[in-house]
N, C-alpha and C positions, 0 to 999 in steps of 0.2 A: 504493500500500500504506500508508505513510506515512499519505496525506491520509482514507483510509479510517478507518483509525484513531483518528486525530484525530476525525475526526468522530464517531464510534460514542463517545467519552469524552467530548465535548462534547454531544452528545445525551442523552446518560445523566444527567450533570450540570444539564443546563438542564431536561429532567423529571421529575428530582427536586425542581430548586427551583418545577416549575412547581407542582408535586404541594403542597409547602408553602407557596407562595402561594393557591393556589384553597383551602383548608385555612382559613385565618388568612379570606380574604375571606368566605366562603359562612357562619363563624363572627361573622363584624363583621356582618353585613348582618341574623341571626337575630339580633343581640344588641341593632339599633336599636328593636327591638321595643319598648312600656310594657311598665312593670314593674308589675306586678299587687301589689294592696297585700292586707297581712295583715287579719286579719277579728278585734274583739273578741273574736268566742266563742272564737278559737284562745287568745288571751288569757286567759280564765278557765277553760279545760280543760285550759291551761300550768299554773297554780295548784296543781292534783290531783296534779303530776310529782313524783316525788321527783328533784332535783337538787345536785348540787354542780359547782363552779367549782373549777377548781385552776391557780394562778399558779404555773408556775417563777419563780424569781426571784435572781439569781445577781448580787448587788454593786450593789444596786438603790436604794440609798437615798436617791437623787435624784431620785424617779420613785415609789416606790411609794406613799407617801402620798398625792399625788395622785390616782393609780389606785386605790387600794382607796375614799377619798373619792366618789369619781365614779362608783364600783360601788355600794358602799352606799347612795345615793342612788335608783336606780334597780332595789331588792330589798329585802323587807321582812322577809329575815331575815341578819344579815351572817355568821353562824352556816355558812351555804349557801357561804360563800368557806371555802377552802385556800392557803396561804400554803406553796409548799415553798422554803424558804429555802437555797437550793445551796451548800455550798463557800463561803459568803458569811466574808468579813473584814472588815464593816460591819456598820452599825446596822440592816439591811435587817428582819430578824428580830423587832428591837424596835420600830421603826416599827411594822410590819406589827400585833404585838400589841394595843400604843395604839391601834390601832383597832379593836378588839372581833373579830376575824375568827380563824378556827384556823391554827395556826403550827406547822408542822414543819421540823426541821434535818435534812438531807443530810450527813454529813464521810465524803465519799467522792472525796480529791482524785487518786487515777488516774482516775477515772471520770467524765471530764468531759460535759457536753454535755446540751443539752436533754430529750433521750430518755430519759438516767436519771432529772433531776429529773422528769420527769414519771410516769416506772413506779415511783419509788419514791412518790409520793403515791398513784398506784393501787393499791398495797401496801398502805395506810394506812385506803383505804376499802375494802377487804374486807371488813372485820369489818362492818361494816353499809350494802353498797352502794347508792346508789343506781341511779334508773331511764335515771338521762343523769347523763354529766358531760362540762360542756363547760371547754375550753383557754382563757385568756385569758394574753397576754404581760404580764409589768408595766408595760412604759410604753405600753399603749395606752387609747383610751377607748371605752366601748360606747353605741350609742346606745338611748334608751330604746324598751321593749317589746322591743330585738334579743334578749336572753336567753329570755323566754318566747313568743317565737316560730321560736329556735332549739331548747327543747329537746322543741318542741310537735311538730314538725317529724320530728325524730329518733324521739321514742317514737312518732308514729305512722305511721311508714314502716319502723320499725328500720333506720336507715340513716344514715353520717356524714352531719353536712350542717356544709355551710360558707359563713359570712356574709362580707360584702360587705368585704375587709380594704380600705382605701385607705393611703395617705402624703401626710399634709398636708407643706406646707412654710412656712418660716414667714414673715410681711412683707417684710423683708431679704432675702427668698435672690435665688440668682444664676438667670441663666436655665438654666442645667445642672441646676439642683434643679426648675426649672417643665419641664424636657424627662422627666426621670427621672420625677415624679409622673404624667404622662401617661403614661408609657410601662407602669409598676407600673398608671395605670387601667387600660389593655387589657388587661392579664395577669390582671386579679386581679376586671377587673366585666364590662370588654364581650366577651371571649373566652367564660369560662364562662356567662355567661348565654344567651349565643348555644347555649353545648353546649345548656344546659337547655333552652331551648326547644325543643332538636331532639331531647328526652327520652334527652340522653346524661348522662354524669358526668362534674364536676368535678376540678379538682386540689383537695387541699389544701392553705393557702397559709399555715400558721403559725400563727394566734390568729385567735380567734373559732368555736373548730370544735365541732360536738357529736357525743356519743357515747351511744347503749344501751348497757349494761354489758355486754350479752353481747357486744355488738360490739367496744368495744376490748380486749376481754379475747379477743377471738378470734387475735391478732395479739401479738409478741413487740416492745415500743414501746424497748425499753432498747439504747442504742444512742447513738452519738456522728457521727454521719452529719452531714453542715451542714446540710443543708435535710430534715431529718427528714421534714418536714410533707409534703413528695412522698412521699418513701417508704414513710412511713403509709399513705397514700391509693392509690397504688399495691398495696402489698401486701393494703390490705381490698377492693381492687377484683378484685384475683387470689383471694378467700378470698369473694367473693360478696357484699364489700359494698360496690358502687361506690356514692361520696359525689353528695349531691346538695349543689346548692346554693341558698340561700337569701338575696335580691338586698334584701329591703326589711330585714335585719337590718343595719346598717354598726358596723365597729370601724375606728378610726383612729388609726395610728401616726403617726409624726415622722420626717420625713430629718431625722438627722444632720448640722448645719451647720459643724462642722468640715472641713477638706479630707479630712483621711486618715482622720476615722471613717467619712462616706462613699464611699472608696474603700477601704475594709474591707467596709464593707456590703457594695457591690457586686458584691465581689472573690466574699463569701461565697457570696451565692446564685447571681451567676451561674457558676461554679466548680463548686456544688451543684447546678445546674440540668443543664450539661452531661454530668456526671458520671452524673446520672439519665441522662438521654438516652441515652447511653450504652450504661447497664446495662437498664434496665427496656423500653425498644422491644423487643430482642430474647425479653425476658421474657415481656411481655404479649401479643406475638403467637402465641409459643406456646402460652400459657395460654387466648387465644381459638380454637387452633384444637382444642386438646384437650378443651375446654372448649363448644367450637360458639357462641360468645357474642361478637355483633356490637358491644357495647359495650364488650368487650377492645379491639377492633380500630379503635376507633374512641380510644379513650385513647392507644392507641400513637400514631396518627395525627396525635394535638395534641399530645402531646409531641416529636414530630419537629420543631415548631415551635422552632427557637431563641431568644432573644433578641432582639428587636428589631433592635437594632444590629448585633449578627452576623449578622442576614439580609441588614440592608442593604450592609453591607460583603461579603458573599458574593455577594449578585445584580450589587453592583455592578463587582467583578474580574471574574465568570465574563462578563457583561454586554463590559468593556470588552476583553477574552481574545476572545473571539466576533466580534466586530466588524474587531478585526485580522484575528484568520484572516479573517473572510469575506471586505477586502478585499486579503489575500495571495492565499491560497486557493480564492477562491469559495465558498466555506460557508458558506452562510447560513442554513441551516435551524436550528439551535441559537440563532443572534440572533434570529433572528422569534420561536422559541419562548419566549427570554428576555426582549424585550421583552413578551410577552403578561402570562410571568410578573410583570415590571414592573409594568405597568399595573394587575393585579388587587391589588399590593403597593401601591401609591401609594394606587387606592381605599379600600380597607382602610382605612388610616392617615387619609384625608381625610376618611373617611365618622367612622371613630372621631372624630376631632378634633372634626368637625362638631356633635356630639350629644353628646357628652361631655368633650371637652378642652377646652374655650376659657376657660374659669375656670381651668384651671390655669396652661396654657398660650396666652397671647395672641397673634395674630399675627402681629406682629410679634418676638417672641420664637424664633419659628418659624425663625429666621435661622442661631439660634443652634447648632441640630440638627447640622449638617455636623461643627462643635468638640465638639459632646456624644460625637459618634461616632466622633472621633479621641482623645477622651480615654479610649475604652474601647478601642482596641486593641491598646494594652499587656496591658491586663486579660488580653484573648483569647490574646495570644501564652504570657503568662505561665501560661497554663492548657495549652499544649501542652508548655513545658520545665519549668515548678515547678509544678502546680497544689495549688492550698488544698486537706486535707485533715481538718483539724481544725477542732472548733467554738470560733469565738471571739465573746466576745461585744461587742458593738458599744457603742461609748460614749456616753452619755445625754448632752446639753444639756438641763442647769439652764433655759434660756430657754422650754423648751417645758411646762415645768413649773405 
């Protein structure tokens, strides 16, 4: 009775993780595919768009000059930038000015978080909207043509679409910052590209995103959520407008090389991530079934994907749980299964590594992985008895500036 049991709980659990292994792999192997490059002419029928860019930007003064410099460069009206200046107790505002670009202030301190900076600049451009406006964070940098082949993209599909976000790191970092930029690659270039090819939808993953007006205005953005950028995306996927993505646009952000501003990061989104998880699988399956729409059902399905490290540390208990039972027990159909599981979770990661990680992360660096993974399961525990529920924002290094 007992050993029945046991086993009917360990089967259930080794095909669920098989179910998000084959998931993450069948995603890796569609995403080694070339990347199809953009076409001039999308470039000068970008031109015809009416566009604006809107920067939250919350305490930024170390970072945004940079960023608006690096924008302006690459757009030949700086008129097209929005500056919304959050809750800011710095010179972020004034900077921002010095640079020719439009500057609105926020003093709305209950009201923290992303979400509102950015619904209240949508506020802003009502009065004469444009036809996209796309997200950009303040400390990141875009690369050129990504803007008018993002909002080229958007206006003629009417649909979010979201550019290739990465995380440099910078010369000095440690091999935990080369495991993490690997690991933000698969999340954020070879998983979704893999959807796209398999003419699914995207997450959205923060900055670099574009929007048709009718489209973000279809959806209620004001909100203090930590990883918003899911939430968005989610919900315009629930409301008919699952995001695409768009792989030859790249925006690039900075880890964090301090210890505890990166284990802030961290904490943030993966905290935010699980939380999703959580709440929206249950959502979106309803919503595809009420809905009849296989690309619902298929969104829930890569969100079921946790974390990296939370997979590996879950295949690999349930993994080392299975193997005892089977030899107390004799049960072994759950290890076979988990092992299968395994092996499609190893390829995955080798196949990704192969084709896309080795510049970030080196071989021999590879070593390192095992410490990366035990220095996020504090994280993980801390998500079952305290978890992050407020948006904080992450602290700049001047070096990356």
């Amino acid at each position: 009775m007992i050993t029945g049991c046991l086993n009917s709980i360990l089967l259930v659990i080794a095909g669920g993780l098989l179910i998000i292994c084959s998931i993450l792999f069948i995603e890796t192997i569609a995403g080694l595919l070339p990347v199809t490059k953009g076409t001039s002419k999308q470039s000068e029928q970008a031109k015809k768009i009416k566009f604006k860019i809107l920067i939250p930007a919350h305490n930024e003064e170390v970072v945004i000059d940079s960023t608006l410099n690096d924008l302006k460069a690459k757009l030949n009206n700086s008129q097209n930038i929005v500056v919304v200046a959050d809750n800011c107790t710095d010179a972020t505002a004034e900077i921002a000015r010095s640079n020719g670009v439009q500057v609105i202030e926020r003093r709305e301190p209950n009201l923290r978080g992303k979400g509102y900076a950015l619904d209240y600049g949508l506020n802003y451009l009502k009065s004469e909207p444009p036809d996209v406006v796309v997200f950009v964070d303040a400390d990141c940098k875009v690369s050129q043509g990504a803007i008018e082949q993002l909002i080229y993209k958007a206006a003629s599909a009417v649909r979010p679409v979201q550019a290739t976000y990465l995380m440099a790191k910078s010369n000095n970092s440690s091999p935990k910052a080369s495991v993490s930029a690997f690991a933000f690659k698969v999340k954020n270039l070879v998983r979704p590209y893999g959807l796209s090819r398999l003419g699914q939808a995207c997450l959205l993953t923060g900055t670099g995103m574009a929007f048709p007006w009718k489209v973000i205005n279809s959806v209620d953005i004001a909100n203090s959520h930590i990883v918003e950028d899911m939430k968005l995306g989610f919900d315009l996927s629930i409301a008919g407008y699952p995001p695409m993505f768009c792989p030859q646009s790249n925006v690039t952000g900075y880890l964090p090389q301090e210890m505890q501003a990166a284990k802030g990061q961290r904490t943030r989104w993966e905290h935010g991530h699980l939380e999703t998880l959580l709440t929206y699988v249950p959502l979106l399956l309803k919503a595809a079934l009420k809905q009849k729409r296989f690309d619902l059902f298929v969104s829930a399905l890569d969100l079921c994907i946790p974390p990296l490290s939370l997979l590996v540390i879950a295949w690999l208990g349930a993994t080392t749980f299975s193997f005892v039972t089977g030899f107390l027990l004799g049960i072994w159909t759950p290890a076979i299964v988990l092992s299968l599981a395994g092996s499609l979770l190893l390829l995955a990661i080798l196949f990704a590594w192969a084709k896309f990680g080795r510049s970030d992360l080196p071989f021999l660096q590879m070593l390192s992985i095992p410490f990366y993974i035990l220095w996020k399961i504090p994280l993980y525990f801390q998500f079952l008895v305290k978890r992050q529920k407020t948006w904080v924002r992450t602290k700049r290094d001047s070096a990356n500036v």
